[in-house]
N, C-alpha and C positions, 0 to 999 in steps of 0.2 A: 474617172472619179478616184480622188484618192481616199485610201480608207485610215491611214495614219499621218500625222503632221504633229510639229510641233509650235503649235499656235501663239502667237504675236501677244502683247498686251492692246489691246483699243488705243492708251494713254500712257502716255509717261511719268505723267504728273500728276499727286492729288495733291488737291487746295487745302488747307489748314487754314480755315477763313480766308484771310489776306497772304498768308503766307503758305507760298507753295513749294511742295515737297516731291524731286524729282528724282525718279528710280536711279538715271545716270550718275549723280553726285552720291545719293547713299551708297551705291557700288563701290564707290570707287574711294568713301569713306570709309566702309567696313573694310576694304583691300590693304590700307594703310593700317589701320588697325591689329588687325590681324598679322600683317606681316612684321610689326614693331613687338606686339608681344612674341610671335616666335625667336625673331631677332632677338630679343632679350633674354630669354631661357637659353639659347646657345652659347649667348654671349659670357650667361653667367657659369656656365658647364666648362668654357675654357678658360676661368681664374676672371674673370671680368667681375664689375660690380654692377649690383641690377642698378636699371634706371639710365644706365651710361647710353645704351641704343637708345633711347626716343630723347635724350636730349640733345644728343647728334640729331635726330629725326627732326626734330623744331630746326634745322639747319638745312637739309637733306627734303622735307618736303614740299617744302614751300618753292625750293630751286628747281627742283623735280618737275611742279605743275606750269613753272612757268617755263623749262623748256621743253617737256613736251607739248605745251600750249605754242611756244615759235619753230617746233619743227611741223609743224602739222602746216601752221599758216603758210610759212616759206614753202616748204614742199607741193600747196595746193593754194596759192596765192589768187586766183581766179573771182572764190567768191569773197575777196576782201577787199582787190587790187584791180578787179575785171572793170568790165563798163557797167556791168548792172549789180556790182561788188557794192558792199556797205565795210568800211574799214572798222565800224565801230563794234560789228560781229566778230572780231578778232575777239573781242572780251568773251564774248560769251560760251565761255567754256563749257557751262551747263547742257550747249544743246548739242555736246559732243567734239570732239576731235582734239586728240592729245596721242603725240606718236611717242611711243616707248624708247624710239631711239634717243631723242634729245631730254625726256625726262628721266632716263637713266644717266645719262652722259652730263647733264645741268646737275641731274640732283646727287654726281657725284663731287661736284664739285663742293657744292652745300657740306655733304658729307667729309668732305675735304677743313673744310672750315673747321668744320663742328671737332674733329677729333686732333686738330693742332692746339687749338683750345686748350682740348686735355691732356694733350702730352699721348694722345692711342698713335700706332702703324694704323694708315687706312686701309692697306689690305687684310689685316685682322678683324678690323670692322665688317667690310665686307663679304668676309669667309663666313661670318655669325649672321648674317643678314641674306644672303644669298638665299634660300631654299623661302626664306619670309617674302623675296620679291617676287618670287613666281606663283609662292600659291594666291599673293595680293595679287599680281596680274589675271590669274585665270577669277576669283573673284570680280574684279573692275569688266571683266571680258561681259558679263552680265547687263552692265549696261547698254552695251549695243544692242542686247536683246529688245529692254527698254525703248531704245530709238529705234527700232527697226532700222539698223544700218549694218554696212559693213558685212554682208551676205554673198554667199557662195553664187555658183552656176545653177539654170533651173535643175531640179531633179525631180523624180517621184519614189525617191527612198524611204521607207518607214519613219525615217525619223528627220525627214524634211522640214523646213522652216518656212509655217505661211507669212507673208507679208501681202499685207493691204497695200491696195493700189493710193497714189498720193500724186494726181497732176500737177501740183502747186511746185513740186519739189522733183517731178519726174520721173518717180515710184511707182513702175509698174506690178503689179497683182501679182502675188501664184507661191509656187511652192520652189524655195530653195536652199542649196548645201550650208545646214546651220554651221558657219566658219567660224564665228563667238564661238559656239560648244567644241569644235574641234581646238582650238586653241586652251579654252580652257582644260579641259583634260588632257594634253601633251604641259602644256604647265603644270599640274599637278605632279604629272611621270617624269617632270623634271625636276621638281621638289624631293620627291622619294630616292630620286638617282644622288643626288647631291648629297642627301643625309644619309644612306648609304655609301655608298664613297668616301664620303669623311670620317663614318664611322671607322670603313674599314683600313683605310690607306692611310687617316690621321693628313689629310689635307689641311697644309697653311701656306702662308703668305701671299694670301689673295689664288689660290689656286682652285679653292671649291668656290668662290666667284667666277672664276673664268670657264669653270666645268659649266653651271648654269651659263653663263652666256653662249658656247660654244651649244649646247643640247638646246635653246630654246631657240637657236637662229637655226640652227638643222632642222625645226619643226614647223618656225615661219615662215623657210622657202615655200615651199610645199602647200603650205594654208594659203601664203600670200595667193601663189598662182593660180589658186581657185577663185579670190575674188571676181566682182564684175563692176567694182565701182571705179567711177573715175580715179585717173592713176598716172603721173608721169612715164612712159616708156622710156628705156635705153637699149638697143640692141636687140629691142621687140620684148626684153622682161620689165616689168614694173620696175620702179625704182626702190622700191620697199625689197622686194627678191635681192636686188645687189646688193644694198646696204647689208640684207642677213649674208651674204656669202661674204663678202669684204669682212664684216664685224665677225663671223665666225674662223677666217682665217684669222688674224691676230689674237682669239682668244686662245687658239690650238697653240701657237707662238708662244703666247706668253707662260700658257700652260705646261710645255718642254721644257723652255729655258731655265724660270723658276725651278723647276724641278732639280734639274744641274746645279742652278746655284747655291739657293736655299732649301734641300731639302728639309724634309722634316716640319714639324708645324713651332710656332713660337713658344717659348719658354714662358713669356710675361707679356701678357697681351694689352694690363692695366698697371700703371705703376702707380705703388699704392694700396691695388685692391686687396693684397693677400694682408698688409697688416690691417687695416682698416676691418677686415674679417675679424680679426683678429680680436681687436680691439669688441667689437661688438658681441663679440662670444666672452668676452669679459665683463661685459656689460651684464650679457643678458645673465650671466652665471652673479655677478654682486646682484640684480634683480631678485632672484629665485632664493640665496643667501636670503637677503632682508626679506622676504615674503616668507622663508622659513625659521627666520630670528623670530619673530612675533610668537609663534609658539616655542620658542625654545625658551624666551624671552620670562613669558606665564610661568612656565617651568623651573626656571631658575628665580624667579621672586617665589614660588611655590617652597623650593626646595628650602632654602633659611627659616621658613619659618618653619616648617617640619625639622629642622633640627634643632628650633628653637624648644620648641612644644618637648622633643626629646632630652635633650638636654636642661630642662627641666624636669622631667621626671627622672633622668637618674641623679638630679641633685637632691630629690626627695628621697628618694633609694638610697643615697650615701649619706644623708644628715639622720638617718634614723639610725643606722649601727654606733654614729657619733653621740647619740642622745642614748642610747639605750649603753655605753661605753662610760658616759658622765654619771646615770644611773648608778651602774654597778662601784663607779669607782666612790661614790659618795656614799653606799651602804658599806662596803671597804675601811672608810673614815671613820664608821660610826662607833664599831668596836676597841678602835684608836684611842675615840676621843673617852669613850667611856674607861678603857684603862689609865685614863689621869686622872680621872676622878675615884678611884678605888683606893681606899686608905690603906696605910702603910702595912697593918697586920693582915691584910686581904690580898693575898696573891691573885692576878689573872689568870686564870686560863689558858693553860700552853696548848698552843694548838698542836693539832697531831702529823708529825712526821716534819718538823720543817726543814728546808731546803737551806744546807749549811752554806755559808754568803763567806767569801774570805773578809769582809768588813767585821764580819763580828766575831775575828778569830780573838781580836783585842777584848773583844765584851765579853766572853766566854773564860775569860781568865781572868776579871777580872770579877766574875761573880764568884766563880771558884775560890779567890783568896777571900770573897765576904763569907765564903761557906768555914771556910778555915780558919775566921778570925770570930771570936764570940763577943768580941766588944760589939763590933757591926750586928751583930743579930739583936743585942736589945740595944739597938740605935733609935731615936727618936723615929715617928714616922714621916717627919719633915727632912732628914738627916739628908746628906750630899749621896751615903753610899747609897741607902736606898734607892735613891732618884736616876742614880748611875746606872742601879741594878736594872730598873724598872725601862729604862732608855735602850738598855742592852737588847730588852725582849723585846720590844717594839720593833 
């Protein structure tokens, strides 16, 4: 009896009324997902602009499903092309089977598409996207759990995988090597190896994609050969085994060579992207500008009329010394006017001390001579001299 297992779903599928919802395709939607937003934060960490990965992805996934959907067919043609085969189960991709070799291989071509488009290198695409397809793959690996397929040799390890027995399909019972979970978790160790590595060596042109290929086919042999499901042989290994050793030598290949030719990673991965930044950091700065004119705005209609309100008060300020100026100089006048009305026998008033004028050096002399002449002194009181005399003191 075993005392731990890691037990099966019943179903794969819940109904949503009419419309049914099955654990393999949300897998393997959230795989996409998830790997396009990684792809895009790296993408954008090396001078790219966000959004450029999933619009390549609308190119890239669609090519994707449909050739891992004809490598599976061709490579296991039996239940499509047999005697007791239905061809039109090739569509139904829902109920499983999509091999990674041809949907990486189709959906680079996609990828391919998507970034001549925009003027990208595809192996810069790739380098940002790399570490995004594995941890998508060990996600999508979830749906085999789903179908119960795609399972190891019996065993009775701790953490075995029960599968229910299924005649119809020729699904015998018990407990075995969950190969989904080993797969997934070497995906993930392959994720972490990549974005390490790239951090530290600064991997480009397409060389932290060939790093992922090269470690995820070192991890396939190995799971492959624990399968027990039907499986073309060559030389007594699967043919899934050769394809990982084939495909992992040429990634080591291309991984050397690169290295010799192009070292170093690229300079400009987006052309475009850096002024395009650019621009939108000018944007967002005339944004923040105009959202802080509004109050500067209040401020500056504020301020004129504070100087209005000021500069009217010191025009009250300054017309009062002018009024109080008019004042004094019309009490000034008064004693003026009253020295012309003062008859001729009635002298004014001389004020005390005044302040000798060179104007009135001439009237000074010439009162003197009316002092020194006695006809002028009983002159009438209308007489010219008086009037002279009298202009002099003024």
């Amino acid at each position: 009896m075993d005392l731990a297992f890691i037990p099966s779903p019943s179903t794969g599928v819940v109904h949503l009324g009419p419309i049914p919802l099955r654990g393999y395709a949300f897998c393997i939607i959230i795989g996409v997902f998830v790997g396009v937003w990684l792809g895009n934060k790296r993408w954008v960490q090396r001078g790219g602009r966000s959004g450029t990965v999933a619009d390549i992805a609308v190119w890239a996934v669609p090519f994707g499903l449909v050739g891992g959907r004809l490598y599976h067919v061709f490579t296991t043609p039996e239940p499509y092309f047999g005697e007791d085969g239905h061809l039109i189960d090739a569509l139904k991709v829902w109920q499983g089977g999509l091999g990674i070799w041809g949907a990486v291989a189709l959906g680079a071509v996609g990828a391919w598409i998507g970034c001549r488009r925009r003027g990208i290198p595809l192996p810069a695409y790739a380098d940002a996207l790399a570490p995004g397809l594995a941890i998508g793959q060990a996600i999508g690996r979830w749906g085999n759990w789903f179908n119960q397929e795609l399972f190891g040799k019996p065993t009775d390890v701790p953490w075995a995988l029960e599968i229910s027995s299924d005649p119809a399909i020729g699904r015998v019972g018990g407990t075995y090597h969950p190969t989904f979970l080993y797969e997934c978790l070497w995906c993930l160790g392959v994720a972490a190896l990549v974005i390490w590595a790239d951090k530290r060596f600064r991997l480009g042109h397409g060389r932290a994609f060939a790093l992922y290929v090269a470690s995820y086919c070192a991890g396939r042999a190995w799971i492959e050969y624990m399968r027990v499901d039907e499986a073309h042989h060559i030389l007594g290994l699967r043919l899934n085994v050769w394809t990982a050793l084939i495909v992992f030598v040429l990634a080591v290949v291309y991984f050397v060579i690169s290295a010799k030719r192009v070292p170093g990673r690229e300079a400009v991965v987006e052309p475009g992207a850096q002024s395009a930044e650019a621009a939108d950091a000018e944007d967002a700065d005339a944004g923040a500008a105009e959202e802080d004119g509004t109050g500067t705005k209040v401020a500056m209609e504020k301020a004129p009329a504070e100087e209005t309100a000021d500069a009217g008060s010191d025009a009250k300020q300054e017309d009062a010394p002018k009024e109080t100026a008019s004042d004094t100089k019309a009490e000034a006048d008064e004693p003026a006017q009253d020295a012309k009305d003062v008859p001729g026998d009635e002298k004014p008033q001389k004020k005390a001390d005044p302040e000798p004028e060179p104007k009135d050096a001439k009237g000074s002399k010439d009162s003197k001579d009316a002092d020194d002449d006695p006809s002028d002194a009983d002159a009438p009181a209308g007489s010219g001299s008086s009037k002279k005399s009298r202009m002099s003191c003024c």
